[in-house]
DRENPA-3360 file (N, C-alpha, C; in nm, 2 decimals, always signed):
BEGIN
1 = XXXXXXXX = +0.40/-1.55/-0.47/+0.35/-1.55/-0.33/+0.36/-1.41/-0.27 ~ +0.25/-1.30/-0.22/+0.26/-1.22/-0.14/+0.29/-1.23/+0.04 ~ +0.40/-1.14/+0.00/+0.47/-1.17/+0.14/+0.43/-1.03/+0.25 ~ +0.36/-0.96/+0.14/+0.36/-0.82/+0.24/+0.21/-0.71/+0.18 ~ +0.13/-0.67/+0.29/+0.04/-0.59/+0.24/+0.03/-0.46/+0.27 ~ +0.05/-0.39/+0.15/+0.11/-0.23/+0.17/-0.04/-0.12/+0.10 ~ -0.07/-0.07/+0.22/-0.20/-0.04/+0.24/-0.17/+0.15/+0.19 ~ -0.26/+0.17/+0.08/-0.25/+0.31/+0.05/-0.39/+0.37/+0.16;
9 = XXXXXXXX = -0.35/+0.44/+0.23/-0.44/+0.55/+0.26/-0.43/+0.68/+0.26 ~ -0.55/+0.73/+0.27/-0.49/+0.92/+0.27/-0.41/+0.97/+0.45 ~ -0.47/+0.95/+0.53/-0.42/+0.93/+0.63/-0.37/+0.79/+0.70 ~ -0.28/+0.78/+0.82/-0.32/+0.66/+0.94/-0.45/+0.65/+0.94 ~ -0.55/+0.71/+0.99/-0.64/+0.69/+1.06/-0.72/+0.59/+0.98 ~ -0.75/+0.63/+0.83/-0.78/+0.58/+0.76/-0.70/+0.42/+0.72 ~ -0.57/+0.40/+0.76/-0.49/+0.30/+0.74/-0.51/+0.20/+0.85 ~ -0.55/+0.25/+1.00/-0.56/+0.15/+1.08/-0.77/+0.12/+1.14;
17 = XXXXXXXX = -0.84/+0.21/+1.06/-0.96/+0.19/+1.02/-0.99/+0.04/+0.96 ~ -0.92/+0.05/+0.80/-0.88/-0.08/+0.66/-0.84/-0.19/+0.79 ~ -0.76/-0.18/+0.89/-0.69/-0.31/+0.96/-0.79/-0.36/+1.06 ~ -0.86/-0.25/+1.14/-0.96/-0.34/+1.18/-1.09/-0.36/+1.13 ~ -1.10/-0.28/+1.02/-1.22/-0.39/+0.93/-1.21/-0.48/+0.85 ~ -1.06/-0.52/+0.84/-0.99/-0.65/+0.77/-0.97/-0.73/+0.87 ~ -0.97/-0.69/+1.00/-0.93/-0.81/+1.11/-0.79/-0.83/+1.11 ~ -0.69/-0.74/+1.05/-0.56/-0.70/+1.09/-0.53/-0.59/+1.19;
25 = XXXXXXXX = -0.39/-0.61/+1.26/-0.35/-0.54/+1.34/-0.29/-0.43/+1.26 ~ -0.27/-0.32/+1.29/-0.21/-0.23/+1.21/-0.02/-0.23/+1.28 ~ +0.02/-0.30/+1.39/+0.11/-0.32/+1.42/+0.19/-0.44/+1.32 ~ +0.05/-0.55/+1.28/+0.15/-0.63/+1.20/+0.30/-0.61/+1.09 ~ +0.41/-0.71/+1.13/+0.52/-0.66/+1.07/+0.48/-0.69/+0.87 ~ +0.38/-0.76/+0.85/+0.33/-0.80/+0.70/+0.24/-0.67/+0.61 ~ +0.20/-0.58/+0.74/+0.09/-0.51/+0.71/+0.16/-0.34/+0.69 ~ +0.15/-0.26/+0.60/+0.25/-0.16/+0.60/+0.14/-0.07/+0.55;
33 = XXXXXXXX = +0.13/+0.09/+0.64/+0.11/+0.21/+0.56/+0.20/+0.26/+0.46 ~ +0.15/+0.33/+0.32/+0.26/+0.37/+0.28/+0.27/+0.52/+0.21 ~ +0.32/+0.56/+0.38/+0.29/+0.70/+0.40/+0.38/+0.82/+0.30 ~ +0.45/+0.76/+0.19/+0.56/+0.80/+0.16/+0.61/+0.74/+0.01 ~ +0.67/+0.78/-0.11/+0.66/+0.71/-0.17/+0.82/+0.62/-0.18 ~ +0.91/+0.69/-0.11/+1.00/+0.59/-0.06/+0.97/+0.48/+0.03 ~ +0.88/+0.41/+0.12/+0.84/+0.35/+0.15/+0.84/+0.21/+0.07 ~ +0.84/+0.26/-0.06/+0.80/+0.18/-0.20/+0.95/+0.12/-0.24;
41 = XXXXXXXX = +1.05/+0.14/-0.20/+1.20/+0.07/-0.20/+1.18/-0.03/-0.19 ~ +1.20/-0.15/-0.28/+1.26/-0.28/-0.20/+1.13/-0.38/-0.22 ~ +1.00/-0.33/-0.25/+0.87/-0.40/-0.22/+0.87/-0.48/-0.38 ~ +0.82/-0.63/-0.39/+0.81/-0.68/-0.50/+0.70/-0.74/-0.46 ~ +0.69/-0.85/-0.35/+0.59/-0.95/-0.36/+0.51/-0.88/-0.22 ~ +0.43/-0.75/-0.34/+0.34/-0.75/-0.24/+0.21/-0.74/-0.27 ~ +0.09/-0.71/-0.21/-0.05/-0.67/-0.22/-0.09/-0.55/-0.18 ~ -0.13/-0.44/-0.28/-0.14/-0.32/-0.29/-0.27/-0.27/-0.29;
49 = XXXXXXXX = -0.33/-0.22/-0.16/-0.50/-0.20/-0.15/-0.51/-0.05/-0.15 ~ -0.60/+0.00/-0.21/-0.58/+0.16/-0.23/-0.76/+0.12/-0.16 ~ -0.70/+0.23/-0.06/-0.86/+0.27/+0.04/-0.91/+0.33/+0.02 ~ -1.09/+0.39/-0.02/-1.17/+0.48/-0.03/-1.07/+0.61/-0.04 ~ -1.05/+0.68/+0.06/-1.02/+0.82/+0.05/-0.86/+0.77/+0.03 ~ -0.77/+0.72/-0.06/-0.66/+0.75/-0.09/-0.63/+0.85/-0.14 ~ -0.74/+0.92/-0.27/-0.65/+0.97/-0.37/-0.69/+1.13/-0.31 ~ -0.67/+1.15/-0.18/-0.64/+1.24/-0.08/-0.52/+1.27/-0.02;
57 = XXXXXXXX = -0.44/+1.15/-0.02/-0.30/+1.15/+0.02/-0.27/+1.26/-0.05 ~ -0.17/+1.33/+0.01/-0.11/+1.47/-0.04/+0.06/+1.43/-0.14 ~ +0.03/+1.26/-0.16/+0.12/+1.25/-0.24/+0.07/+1.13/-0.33 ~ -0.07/+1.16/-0.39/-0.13/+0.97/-0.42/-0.05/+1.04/-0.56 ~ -0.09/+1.12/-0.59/+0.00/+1.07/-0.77/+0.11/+1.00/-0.79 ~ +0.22/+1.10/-0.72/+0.32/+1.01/-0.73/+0.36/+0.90/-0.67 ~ +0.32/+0.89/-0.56/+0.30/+0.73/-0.45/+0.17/+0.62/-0.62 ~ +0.10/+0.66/-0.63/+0.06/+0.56/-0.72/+0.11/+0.55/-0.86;
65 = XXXXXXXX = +0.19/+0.66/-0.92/+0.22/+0.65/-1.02/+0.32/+0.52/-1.00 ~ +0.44/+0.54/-0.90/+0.53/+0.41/-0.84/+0.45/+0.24/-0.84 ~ +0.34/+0.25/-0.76/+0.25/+0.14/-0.71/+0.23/+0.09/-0.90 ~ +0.19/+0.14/-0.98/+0.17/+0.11/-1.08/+0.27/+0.07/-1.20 ~ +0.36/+0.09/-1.16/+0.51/+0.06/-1.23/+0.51/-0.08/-1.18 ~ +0.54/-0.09/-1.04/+0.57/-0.24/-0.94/+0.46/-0.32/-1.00 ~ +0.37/-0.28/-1.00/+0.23/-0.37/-1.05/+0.26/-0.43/-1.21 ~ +0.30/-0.36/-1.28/+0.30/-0.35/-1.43/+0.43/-0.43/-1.42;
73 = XXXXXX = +0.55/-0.40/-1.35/+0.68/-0.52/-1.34/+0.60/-0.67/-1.30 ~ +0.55/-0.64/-1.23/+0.47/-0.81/-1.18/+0.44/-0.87/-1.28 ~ +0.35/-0.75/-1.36/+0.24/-0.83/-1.44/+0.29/-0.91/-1.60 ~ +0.41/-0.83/-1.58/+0.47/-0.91/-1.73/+0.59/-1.01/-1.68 ~ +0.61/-1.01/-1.54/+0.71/-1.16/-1.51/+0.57/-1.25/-1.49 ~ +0.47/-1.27/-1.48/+0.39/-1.35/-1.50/+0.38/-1.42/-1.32;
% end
């Protein structure tokens, strides 16, 4: 069950753009930029959407190399 949607973008702007073209609030407590790759502590059951201009973020490598580990732990507990 995803409990949480942790939104890659290169910027905010770009992060609360994704929420109202999703019809989310970008205040929502479910809804997370993840401006940082410590951000990434603690997150298991979530949904991880990489936006158009992510791989702009001035930290997507390593912010996605992380997102891809979490993904790859998901994917083999089934």
């Amino acid at each position: 069950m995803i409990s949480l949607i942790a939104v890659l973008a290169c910027d905010y702007r770009e992060f609360e753009e994704w929420c109202r073209n999703s019809g989310l609030s970008s205040r929502d407590r479910d809804v997370v930029f993840i401006s940082r790759w410590d951000r990434l502590r603690g997150l298991d059951n979530v949904k991880f959407i990489r936006c158009p201009r992510w791989d702009q973020h001035p930290d997507a490598g390593h912010i996605d190399e992380l997102v891809r580990r979490i993904e790859d732990r998901r994917a083999h507990r089934g």
